[in-house]
C-alpha positions in Angstrom: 103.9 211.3 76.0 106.1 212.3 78.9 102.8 213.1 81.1 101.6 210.2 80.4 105.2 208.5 81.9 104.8 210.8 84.5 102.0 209.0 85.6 102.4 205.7 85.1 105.7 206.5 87.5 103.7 208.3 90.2 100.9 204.9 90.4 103.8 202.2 90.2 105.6 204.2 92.8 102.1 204.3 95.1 101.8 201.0 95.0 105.0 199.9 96.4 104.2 202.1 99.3 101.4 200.5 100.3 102.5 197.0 99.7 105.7 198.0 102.2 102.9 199.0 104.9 102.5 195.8 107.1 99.1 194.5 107.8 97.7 193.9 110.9 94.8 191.1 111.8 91.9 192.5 112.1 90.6 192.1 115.8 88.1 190.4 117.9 84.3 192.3 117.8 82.0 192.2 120.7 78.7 191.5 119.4 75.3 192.9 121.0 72.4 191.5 120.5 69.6 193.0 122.2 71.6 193.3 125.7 72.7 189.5 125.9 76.2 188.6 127.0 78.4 187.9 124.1 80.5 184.9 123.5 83.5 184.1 125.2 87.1 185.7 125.1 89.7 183.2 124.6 92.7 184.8 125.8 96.5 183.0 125.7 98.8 183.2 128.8 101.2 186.6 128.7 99.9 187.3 125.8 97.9 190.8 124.8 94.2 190.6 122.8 92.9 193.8 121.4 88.8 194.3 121.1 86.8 196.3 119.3 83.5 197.1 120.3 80.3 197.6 118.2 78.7 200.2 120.5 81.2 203.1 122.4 81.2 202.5 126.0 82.3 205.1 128.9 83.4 202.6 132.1 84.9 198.9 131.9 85.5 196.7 134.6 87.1 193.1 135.4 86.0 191.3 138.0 89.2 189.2 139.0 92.6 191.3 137.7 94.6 188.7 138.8 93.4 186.4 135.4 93.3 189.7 132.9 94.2 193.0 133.0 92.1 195.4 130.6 93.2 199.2 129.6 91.4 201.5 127.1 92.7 202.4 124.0 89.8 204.4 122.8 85.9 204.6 123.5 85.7 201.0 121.2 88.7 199.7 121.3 89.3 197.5 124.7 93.5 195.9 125.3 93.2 192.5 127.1 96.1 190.8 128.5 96.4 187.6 129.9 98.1 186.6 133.5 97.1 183.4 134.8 94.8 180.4 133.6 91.6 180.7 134.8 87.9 182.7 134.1 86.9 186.1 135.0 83.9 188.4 133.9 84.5 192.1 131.9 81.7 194.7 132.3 81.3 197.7 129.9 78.9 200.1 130.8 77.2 202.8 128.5 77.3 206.5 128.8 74.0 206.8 130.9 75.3 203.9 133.3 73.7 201.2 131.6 75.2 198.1 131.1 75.8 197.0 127.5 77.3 193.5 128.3 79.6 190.7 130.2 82.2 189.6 128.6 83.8 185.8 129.7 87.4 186.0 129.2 89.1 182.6 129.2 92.8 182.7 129.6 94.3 179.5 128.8 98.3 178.4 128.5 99.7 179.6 125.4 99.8 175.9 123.8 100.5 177.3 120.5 104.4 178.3 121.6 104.4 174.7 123.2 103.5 173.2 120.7 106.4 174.0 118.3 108.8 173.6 121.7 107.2 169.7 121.5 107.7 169.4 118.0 111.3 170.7 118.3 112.0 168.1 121.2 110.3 165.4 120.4 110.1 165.3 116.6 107.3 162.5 114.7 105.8 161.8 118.5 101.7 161.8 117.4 101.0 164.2 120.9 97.8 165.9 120.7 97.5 169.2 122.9 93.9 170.5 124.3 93.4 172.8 126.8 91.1 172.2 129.3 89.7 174.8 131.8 92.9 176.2 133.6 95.1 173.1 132.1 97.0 171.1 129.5 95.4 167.6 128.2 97.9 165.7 126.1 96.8 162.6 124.7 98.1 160.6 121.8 100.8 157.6 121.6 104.4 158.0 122.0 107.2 155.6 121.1 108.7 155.2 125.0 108.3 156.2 128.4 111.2 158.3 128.3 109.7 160.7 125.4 106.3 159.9 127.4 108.0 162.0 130.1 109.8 164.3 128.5 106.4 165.9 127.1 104.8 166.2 130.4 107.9 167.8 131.8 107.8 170.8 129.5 103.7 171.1 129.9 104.3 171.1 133.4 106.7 174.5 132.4 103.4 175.9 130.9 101.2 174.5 133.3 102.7 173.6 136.9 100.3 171.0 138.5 98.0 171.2 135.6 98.7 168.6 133.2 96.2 165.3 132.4 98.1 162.5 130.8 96.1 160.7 128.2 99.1 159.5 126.6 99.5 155.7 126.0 103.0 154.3 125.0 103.3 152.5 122.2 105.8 150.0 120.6 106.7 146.6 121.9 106.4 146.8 125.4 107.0 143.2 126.9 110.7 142.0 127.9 112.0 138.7 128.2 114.9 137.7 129.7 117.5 134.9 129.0 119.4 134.2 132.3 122.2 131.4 132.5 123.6 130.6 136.0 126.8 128.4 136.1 128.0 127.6 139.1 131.1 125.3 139.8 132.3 123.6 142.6 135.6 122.2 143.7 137.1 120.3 145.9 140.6 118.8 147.0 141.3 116.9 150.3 144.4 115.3 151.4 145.5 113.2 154.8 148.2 111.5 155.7 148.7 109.7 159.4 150.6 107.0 161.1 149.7 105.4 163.9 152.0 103.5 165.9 150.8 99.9 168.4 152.5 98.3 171.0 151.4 94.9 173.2 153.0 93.1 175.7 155.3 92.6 178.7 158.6 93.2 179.8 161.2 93.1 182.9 160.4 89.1 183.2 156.8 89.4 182.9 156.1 91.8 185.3 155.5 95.2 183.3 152.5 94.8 180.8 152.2 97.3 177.9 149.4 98.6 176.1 149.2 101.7 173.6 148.7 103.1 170.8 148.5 106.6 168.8 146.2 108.0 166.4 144.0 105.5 164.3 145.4 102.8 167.5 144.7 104.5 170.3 141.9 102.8 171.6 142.1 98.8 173.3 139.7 97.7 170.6 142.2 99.2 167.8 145.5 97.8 169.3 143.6 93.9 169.7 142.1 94.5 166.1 145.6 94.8 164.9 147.5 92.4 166.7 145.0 89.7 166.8 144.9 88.7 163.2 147.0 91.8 162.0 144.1 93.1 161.0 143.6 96.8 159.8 141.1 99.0 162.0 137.4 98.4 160.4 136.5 102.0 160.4 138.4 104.5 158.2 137.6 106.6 155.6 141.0 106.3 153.9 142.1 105.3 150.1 144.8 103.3 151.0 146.0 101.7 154.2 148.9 100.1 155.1 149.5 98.1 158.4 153.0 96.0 159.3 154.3 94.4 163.2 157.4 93.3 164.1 158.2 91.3 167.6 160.9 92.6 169.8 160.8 89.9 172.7 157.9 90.0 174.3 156.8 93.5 172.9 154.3 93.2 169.5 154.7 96.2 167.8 152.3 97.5 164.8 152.7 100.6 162.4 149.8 101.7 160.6 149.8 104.3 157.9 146.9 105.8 156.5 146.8 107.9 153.3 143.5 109.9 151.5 143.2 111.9 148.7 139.9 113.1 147.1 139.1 115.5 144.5 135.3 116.1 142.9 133.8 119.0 140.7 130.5 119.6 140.5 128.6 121.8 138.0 125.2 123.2 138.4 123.2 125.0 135.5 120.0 127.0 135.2 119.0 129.0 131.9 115.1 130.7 133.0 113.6 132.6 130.5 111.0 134.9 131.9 108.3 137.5 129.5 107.1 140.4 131.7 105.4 143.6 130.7 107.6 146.9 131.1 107.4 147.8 134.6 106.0 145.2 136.1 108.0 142.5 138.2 108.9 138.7 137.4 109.9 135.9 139.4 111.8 132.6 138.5 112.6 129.4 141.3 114.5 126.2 140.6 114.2 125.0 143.9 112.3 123.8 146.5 110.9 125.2 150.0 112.2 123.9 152.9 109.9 124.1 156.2 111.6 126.0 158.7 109.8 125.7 162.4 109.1 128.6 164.6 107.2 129.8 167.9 103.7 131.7 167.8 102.8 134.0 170.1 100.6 131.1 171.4 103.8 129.0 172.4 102.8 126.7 170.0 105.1 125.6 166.9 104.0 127.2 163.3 105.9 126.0 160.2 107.6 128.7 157.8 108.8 127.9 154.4 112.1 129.3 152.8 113.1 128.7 149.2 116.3 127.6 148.4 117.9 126.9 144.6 117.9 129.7 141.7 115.7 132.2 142.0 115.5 135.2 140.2 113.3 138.7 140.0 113.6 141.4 137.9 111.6 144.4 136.5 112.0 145.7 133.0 111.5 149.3 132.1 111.4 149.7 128.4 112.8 154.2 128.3 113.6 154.2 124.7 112.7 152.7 121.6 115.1 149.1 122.4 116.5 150.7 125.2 115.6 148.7 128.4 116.4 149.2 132.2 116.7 146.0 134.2 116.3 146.2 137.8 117.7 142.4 138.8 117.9 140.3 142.1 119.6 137.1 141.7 120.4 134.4 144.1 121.9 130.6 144.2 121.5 128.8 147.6 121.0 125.4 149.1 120.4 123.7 152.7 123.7 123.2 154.4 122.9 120.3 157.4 126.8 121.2 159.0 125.4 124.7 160.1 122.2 123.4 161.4 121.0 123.7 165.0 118.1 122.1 167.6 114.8 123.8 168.0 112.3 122.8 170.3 113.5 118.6 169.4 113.6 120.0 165.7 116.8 119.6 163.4 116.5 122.7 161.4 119.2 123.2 158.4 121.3 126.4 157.8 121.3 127.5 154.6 124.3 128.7 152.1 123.6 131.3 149.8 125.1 134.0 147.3 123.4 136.4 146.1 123.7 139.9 144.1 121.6 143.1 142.9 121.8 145.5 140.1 120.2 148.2 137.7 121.7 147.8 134.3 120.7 149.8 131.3 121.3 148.0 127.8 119.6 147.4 124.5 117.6 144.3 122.9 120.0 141.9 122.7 123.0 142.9 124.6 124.4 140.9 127.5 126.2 141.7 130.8 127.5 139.4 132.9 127.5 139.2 136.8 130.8 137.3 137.9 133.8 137.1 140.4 131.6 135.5 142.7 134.4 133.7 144.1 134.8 131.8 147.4 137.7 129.9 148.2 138.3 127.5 151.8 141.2 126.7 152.7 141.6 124.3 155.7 145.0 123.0 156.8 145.6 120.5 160.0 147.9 118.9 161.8 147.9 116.5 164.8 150.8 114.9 166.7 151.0 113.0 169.9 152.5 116.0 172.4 157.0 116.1 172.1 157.0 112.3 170.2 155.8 114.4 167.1 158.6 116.6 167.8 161.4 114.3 167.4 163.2 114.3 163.8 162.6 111.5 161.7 160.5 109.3 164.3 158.2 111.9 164.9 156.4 111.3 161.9 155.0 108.3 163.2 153.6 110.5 165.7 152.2 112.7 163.5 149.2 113.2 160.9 148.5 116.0 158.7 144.7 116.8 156.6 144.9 118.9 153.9 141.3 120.5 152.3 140.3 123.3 149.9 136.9 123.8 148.3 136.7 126.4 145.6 133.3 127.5 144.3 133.1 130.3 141.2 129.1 131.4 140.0 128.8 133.2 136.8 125.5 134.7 135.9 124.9 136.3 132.0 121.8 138.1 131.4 120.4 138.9 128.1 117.0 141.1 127.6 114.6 140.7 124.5 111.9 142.7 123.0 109.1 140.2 122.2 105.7 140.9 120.9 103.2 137.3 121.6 102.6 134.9 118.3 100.1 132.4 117.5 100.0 129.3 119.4 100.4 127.5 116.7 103.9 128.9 115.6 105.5 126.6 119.0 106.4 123.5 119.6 106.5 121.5 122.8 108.6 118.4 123.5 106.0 115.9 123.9 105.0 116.8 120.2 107.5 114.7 119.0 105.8 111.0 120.6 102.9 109.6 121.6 101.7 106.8 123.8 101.9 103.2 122.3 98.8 101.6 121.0 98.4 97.9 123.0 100.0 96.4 119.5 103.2 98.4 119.7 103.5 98.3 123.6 102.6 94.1 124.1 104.3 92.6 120.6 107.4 95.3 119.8 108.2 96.4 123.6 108.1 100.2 122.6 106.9 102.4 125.4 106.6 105.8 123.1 105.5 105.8 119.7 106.5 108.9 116.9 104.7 111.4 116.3 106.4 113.2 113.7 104.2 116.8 112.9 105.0 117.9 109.3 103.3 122.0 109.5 103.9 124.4 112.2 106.8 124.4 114.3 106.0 121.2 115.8 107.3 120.0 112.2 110.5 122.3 112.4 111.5 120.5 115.7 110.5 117.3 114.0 112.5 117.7 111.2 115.8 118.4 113.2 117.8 115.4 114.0 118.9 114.6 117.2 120.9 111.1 116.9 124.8 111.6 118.3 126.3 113.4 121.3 124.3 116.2 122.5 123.6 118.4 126.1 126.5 119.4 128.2 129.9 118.0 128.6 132.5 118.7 130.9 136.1 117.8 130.9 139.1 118.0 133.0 
């Protein structure tokens, strides 16, 4: 009984120790059939492959180190390691210098190691990795061009210069953006002026007077007021107020002249543009306006420059709703006071304001481009030389202009990720009416007739009701 103990010990006790001895894989076998070469070697990058050879050989050989180094472990038994991508050729040669075969070794970049390093980076990204000759072929779809380029910068760490992109992003790719320009305008002016008249003789007839200051200082002005008392036909003025007194044979006239203007002016633009990540859109509300020049000819040749809201911009979609907008934007308009001659031509200035940016944001965020403030200022004054001086009196002398234009743009920007729909999911405005028949037009007077859709979303905008106060309103 205890023998038999005994033994059952001694076989539990061998079989642990040969479970606790680690296993190795068994390793690659040249086979030799009848002289031919045998298959290829696949080798990784810096990594070691060890052979075993049917037949025992005396002499091996590589033809380019560089790619593989080889060492003997015994007459069999060949070590190959891996340096660089690329092909080379082994030679074993027999005992009597004979050759038993050529061996193609293939070393390739150890895409096993980058793989995990791409699953750990770039986790649930469908990236397929091949190796091709010396390279690295990914192919697959990714979610964004960021990831997109993330994976090729770590295969270019395994392969420098030796990556093919076969990748294609997917997701929704195509951007549109809502811009609204407001732009308002100002403007205050203020004048006030006397003007002073005086007709007639003196010293018994022999001294004649004549003048007059400001508004009255021309003959036509002075007999325009005196003859009549009428006030000057020419002014630009709100309000005028003209009064004469005799003083003997002296006719004397005061005019006074006042103005006072305000006006605002608002202008509004909302473009929405749909462009495809990467690519560039452009947006005019506007005009051109033909611009002459001189060819080398000496002839004239006519160039056109747009004016009004225009607008370009490229969209870059990097991650998932992440988008980076690259954005020009400009407001301008012809402005005839800065104009000049050419060649008999009366060419227009322009006034324009304008701003670019690169802003990063996701779907449906806004930023908003403002402080694009300008502000005039213009203050005159004119008197007739030391009579404008005096206290009092010299305001009669005197006139003063007052002006100040103030002009504020504001531009919000808002990017979407669209995907297209069916044509029949959109509406446009001439949906909603039709053209008369010749019974509606002649016998009821009505120039459109309803069309009222009931499906689609021509019937949404159908159903919506439109009677009141709508569109923009501005108060002061």
């Amino acid at each position: 009984m205890t023998y038999r103990n005994t033994f059952k010990a001694a076989l539990a006790g061998l079989a642990l120790s040969l479970a606790a001895v680690p296993t190795t894989s068994a390793a690659e076998t040249l086979r030799v059939l009848r002289g031919a070469t045998s298959s290829a070697l696949n080798v990784p990058m810096n990594r070691a492959v060890v052979v075993e050879s049917d037949g025992p050989f005396t002499e091996i050989s590589i033809a380019n180190p560089g790619i593989a180094d080889i060492s003997s472990l015994s007459d069999r038994t060949i070590y190959v390691l891996g340096k660089e991508p690329g092909r080379t050729t082994m030679t074993l040669l027999g005992a009597d210098g004979r050759l038993i075969t050529n061996v193609e070794i293939h070393v390739s970049p150890d895409i096993a190691e980058f793989k995990e390093r791409l699953q750990q980076i770039l986790p649930g990204e469908h990236i397929e990795v091949r190796t091709a000759n010396d390279g690295i072929v990914l192919s697959g779809t990714v979610s964004s061009t960021a990831r997109l380029d993330r994976a090729l910068e770590l295969a270019n760490r395994y392969a420098p210069e030796r990556v093919s992109n076969l990748m294609v992003v997917g997701g929704t790719q195509q951007v549109m953006l809502k811009v609204r320009f407001a732009e308002m305008n100002r403007s205050v002016s203020k004048r006030l002026a006397s003007s002073m008249a005086i007709q007639g003789t003196g010293l018994g007839g022999d001294l004649g007077v004549s003048a007059g200051t400001n508004t009255l200082n021309s003959a036509g002005a002075v007999n325009s007021t005196f003859n009549g008392g009428n006030i000057p036909t020419i002014n630009e003025n709100n309000g005028a107020f003209l009064f004469g007194f005799d003083a003997g044979a002296l006719e004397v006239g005061v005019l006074l002249e006042a103005l006072e203007s305000r006006g605002v002016v608002r202008t509004l633009a909302e473009p929405n543009l749909t462009a495809l990540s990467g690519q560039e859109a452009k947006f005019l509300a506007g005009g051109e306006y033909p611009v002459p020049g001189e060819s080398d000819g000496g002839g004239v040749t006519i160039d056109y420059k747009p004016f009004g809201v225009e607008l370009n911009f490229i969209p870059r979609v990097v991650d998932r709703d992440t988008i980076n907008l690259e954005m020009v934007a400009a407001v301008s308009s012809i402005d005839p006071a800065n104009g000049i001659q050419f060649n008999g031509f009366s060419v227009d200035a322009f006034t324009r304001r304008e701003t670019s940016t690169t802003v990063e944001m996701r779907d449906g965020e806004s930023f908003a481009i403002a402080g694009l403030l300008q502000d005039d200022f213009t203050d005159l004054t004119g008197q007739v030389p030391w009579l404008g001086d005096v206290p009092v009196l010299g305001s009669l002398f005197r006139s003063a202009e007052y002006a100040r234009r103030q002009t504020e743009l504001v531009i919000i920007v808002t990017p979407h990720l669209v995907t297209p729909t069916r044509g029949e999911a959109l509406a446009l405005p001439t949906d909603r009416v039709r053209p008369p028949t010749e019974r509606e037009l002649f016998l009821f007077g009505r120039v459109a007739a309803e069309n009222a859709p009931t499906t689609g979303g021509a019937g949404e905008v159908a159903r919506q009701d439109f009677s009141g106060s709508y569109g923009y309103v501005l108060e002061d």
